[in-house]
N, C-alpha and C positions, 0 to 999 in steps of 0.2 A: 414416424415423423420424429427427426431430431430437433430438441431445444438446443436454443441458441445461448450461447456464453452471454451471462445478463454485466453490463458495465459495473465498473468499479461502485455507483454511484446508484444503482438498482441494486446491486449486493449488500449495501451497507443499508439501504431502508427495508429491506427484506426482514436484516441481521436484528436492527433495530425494533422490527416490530415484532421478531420472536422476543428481544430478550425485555420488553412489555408486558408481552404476552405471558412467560415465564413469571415476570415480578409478580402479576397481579394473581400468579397461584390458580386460576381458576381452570385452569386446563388438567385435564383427567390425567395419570398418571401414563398411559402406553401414548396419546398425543403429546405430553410435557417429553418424553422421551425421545420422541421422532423431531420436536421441537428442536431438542437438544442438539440433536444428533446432525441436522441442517444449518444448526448456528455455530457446528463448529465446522462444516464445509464450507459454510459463508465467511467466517473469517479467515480461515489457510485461505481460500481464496482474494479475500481483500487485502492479508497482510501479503502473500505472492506480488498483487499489483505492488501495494505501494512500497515493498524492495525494490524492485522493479524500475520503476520509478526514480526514488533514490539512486540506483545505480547510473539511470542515465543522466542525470542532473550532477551528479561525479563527474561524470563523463564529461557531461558539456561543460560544467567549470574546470576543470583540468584541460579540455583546449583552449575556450578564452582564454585560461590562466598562459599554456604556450603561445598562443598566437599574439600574446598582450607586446606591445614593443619594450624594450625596455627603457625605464627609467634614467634621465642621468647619474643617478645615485648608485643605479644598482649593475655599473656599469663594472665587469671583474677590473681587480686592481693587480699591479705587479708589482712582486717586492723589489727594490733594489737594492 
């Protein structure tokens, strides 16, 4: 049985309650480990989405930005 890719939003409360978990020290040394070791798969993974993310909100404002009409102002000029 495969697990399923958990959302952006289940990986960060995951993340969040290892690194709790970690603060408060009480976990034994081979579980703080495997702790560890989870919470930095949970983050490459959360910092992937939110590149990701960022990339396409470039994206989308870089066409707004083309599809915007132009301005009077920003209308090119010619020298004479």
């Amino acid at each position: 049985m495969s697990k399923t890719e958990p959302t952006f939003e289940e990986a960060q409360r995951e993340l969040e309650q290892i690194v709790e978990r970690l603060e408060r020290g009480q976990a034994p040394l081979e579980e703080a480990l495997k702790l560890w070791e989870r919470g930095e798969e949970l983050y490459a993974f959360c910092r992937a989405k939110l590149d990701a993310a960022e990339g396409r909100v470039e994206e989308l404002a870089r066409r707004a930005e083309q599809s915007r009409p132009a301005a009077a102002g920003d209308a090119p000029t010619t020298d004479r």
